[in-house]
C-alpha positions as CSV (number, residue, x, y, z in Angstrom):
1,X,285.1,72.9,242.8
2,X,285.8,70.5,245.9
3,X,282.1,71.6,247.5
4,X,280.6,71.4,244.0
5,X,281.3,68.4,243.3
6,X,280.1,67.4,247.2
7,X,277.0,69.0,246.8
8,X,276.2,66.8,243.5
9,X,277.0,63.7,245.2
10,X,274.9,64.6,248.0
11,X,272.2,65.8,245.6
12,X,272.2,62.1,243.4
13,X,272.4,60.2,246.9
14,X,269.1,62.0,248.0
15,X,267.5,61.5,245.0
16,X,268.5,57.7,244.6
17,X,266.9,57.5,248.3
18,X,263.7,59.3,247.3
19,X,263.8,57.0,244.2
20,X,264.6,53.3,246.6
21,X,261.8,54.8,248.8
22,X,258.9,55.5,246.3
23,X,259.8,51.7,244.8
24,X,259.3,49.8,247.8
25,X,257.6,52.0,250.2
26,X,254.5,49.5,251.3
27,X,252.3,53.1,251.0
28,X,252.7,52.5,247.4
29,X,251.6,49.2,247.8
30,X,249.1,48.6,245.1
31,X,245.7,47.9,246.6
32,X,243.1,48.8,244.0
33,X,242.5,48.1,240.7
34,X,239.4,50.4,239.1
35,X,237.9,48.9,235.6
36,X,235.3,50.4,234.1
37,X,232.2,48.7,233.8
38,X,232.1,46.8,230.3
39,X,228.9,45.2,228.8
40,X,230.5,42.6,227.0
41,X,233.3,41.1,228.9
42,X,233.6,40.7,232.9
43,X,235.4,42.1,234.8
44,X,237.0,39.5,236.4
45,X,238.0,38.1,233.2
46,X,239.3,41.6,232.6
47,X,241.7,41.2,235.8
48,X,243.1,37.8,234.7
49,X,244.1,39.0,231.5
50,X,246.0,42.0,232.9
51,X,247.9,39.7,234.9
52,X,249.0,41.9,237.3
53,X,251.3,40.5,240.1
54,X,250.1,40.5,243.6
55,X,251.2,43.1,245.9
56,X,253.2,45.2,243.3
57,X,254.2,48.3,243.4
58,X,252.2,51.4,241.6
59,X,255.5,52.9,240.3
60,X,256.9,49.2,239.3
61,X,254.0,48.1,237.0
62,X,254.6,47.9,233.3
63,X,251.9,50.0,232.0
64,X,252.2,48.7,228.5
65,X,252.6,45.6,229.3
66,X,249.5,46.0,230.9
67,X,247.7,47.3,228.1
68,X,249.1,44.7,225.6
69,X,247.6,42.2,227.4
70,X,244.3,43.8,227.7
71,X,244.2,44.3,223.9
72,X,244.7,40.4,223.6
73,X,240.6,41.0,224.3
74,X,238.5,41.5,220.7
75,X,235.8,43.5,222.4
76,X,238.4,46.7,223.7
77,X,238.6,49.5,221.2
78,X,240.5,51.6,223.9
79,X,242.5,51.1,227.1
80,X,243.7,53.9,228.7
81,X,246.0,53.1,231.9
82,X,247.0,55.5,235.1
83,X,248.7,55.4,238.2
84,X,246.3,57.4,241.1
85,X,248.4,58.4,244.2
86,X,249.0,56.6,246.6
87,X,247.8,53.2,245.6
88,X,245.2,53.1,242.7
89,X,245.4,51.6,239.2
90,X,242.8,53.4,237.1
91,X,241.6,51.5,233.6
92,X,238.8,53.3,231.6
93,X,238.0,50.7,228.5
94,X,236.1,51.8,225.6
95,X,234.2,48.9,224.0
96,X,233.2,48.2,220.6
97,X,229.5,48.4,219.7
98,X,228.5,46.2,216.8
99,X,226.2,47.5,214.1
100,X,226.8,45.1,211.6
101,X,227.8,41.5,210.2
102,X,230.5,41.2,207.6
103,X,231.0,38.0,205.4
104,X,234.9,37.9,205.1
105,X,234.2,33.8,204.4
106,X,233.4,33.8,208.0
107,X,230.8,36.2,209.7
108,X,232.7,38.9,212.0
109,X,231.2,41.8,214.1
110,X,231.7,45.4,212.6
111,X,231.6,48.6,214.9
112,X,230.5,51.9,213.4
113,X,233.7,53.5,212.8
114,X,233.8,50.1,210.0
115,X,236.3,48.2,212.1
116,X,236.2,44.2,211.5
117,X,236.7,43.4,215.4
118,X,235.7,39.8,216.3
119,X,235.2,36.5,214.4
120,X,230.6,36.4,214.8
121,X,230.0,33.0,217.3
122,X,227.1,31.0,215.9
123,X,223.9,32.9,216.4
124,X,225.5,35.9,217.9
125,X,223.7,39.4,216.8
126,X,221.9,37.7,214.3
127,X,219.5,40.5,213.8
128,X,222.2,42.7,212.2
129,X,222.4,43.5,208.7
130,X,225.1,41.8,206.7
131,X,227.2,43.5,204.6
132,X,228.7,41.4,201.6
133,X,231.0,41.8,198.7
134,X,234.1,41.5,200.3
135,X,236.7,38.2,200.5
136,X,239.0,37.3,203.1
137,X,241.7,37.9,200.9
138,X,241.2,41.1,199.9
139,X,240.4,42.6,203.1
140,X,244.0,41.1,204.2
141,X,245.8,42.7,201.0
142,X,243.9,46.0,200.6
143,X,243.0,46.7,204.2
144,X,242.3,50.5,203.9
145,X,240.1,50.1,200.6
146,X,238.1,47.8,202.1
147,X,237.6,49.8,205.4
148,X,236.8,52.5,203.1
149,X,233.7,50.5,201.2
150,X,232.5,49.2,205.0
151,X,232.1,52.5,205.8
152,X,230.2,53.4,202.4
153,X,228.0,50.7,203.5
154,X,227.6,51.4,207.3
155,X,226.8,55.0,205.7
156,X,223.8,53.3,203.3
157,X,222.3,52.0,206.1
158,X,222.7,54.7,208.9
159,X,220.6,57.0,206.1
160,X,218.1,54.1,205.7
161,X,217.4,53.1,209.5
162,X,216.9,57.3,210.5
163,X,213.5,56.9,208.5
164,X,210.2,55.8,209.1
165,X,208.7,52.4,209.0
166,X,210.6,51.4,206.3
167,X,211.1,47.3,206.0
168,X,214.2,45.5,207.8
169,X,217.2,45.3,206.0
170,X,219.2,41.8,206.1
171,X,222.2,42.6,203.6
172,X,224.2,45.2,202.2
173,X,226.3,44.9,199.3
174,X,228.8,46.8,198.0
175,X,230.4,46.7,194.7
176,X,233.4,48.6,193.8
177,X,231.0,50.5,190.6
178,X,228.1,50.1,191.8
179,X,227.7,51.5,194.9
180,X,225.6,49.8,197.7
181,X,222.1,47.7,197.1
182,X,220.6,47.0,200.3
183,X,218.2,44.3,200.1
184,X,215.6,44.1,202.6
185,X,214.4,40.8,205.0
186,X,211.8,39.8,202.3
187,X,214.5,40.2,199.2
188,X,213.5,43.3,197.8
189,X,216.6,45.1,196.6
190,X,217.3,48.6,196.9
191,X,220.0,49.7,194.6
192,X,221.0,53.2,196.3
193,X,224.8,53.4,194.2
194,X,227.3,56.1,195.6
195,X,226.3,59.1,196.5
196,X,226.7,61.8,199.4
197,X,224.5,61.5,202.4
198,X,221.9,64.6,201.1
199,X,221.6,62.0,197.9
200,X,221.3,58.9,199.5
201,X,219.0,60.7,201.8
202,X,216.8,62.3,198.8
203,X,216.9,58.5,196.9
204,X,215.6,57.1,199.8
205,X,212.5,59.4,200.4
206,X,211.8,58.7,196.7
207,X,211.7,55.2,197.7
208,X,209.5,55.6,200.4
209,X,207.0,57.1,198.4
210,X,207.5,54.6,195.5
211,X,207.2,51.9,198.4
212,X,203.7,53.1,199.8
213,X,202.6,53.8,196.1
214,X,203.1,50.1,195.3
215,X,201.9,49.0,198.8
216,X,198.8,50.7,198.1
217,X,198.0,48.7,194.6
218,X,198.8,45.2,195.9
219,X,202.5,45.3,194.4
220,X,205.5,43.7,195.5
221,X,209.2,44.8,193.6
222,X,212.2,42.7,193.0
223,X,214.5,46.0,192.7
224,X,213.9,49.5,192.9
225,X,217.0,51.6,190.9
226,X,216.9,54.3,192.8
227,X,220.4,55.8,191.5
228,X,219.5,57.2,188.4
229,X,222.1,60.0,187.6
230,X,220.8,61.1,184.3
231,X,217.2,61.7,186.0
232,X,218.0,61.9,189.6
233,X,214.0,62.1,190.1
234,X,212.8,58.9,188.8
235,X,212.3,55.3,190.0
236,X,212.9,52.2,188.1
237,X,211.0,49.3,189.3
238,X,211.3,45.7,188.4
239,X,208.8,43.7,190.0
240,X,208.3,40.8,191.6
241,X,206.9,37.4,189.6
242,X,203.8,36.4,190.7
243,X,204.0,33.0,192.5
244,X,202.4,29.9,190.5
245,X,199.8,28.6,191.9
């Protein structure tokens, strides 16, 4: 029992030395810090909001501490962290990629998976669809539902921008009934409803032939219904009043 109980001291001793040593052995020094390039942010900008100490060791950094102030930056949708033998710090970001503009009283940046990310700076991706219909308040008290319509609305205009030549779109609205009307740069609106992706798909090559139809005879429309349930192949068209001289 006497030898046992040796042997486990001995053990634990080792083991604290192996410990001490790994903590403050200068070949764990840390001496590199890999970020992965980002196209919105710098990376130096990057490394002062890590705040890392100076001269650190690998085993001794707070990984999440790390990565809590890394996430204090709007344009990181991930941050992966880790330690590479003998004296690395890897950090592989993912970035958000903007697709659209959401009026939440304020214009912020949307990414595809329908995340509100950033507060929009004046000017800032100002060729991006806007998607209205949505108040500050209730994407702060009904988070999830709204997430839910963004992405109805991202999914409206993914199906319209695979197309052709069809005009630029400047909003998208979505109403809880309704459904999404996309209206385009010159105020035509295109009310497309709710629907699957094969329907949104098949409402929109109906518009496309409606559009070049009307094109052709000098035409312009004010709205195009294009989510008519009861006759799924027909086109309502309201158009547009002719200017007064």
């Amino acid at each position: 029992m006497l030898g046992a109980l040796v042997a486990a001291a001995l053990l634990a001793a080792a083991g604290y030395g192996v410990f001490y040593f790994v903590l403050h052995s200068p070949h764990f020094a840390l001496r590199t810090v890999y970020i992965s390039p980002t196209h919105h942010v710098t990376t130096e900008s990057l490394r002062k909001r890590a705040a890392l100490p100076a001269e650190i060791n690998l085993f001794q950094i707070d990984l999440g501490a790390v990565k809590k102030n890394l996430a204090g930056e709007p344009w990181l949708r991930s941050i992966p962290l880790r330690r590479e033998l003998p004296a690395t710090l890897r950090i592989e970001l993912g970035e958000h990629e903007p697709v659209a503009l959401i009026c939440l009283d304020s214009l912020y940046l949307v990414g595809k998976d329908g995340e509100v990310f950033k507060r929009a700076a004046p000017g800032e991706y100002s060729h991006l669809p806007v998607i209205t219909g949505f108040g500050r308040a209730a994407y702060l008290i009904e988070p999830e539902l709204t997430r839910d319509q963004i992405r109805t609305a991202l999914t409206a205009l993914s199906r319209y921008q695979q197309g052709g030549r069809r005009p630029p779109i400047g909003e998208a609205h979505v109403d809880h009934f309704i459904g999404v009307t996309l209206y385009t740069d010159s105020g035509t609106a295109l009310r497309l409803g709710l629907g699957s992706a094969a329907e949104l798909d098949a409402r929109l090559l109906r518009f496309d032939a409606v559009w070049k139809a009307l094109g052709s005879a000098g035409q312009k429309p004010a709205v195009l219904f294009l989510d008519n349930r009861a006759h799924p192949d027909q086109v309502t068209v309201r158009l547009a009043t002719p200017a007064s001289s």
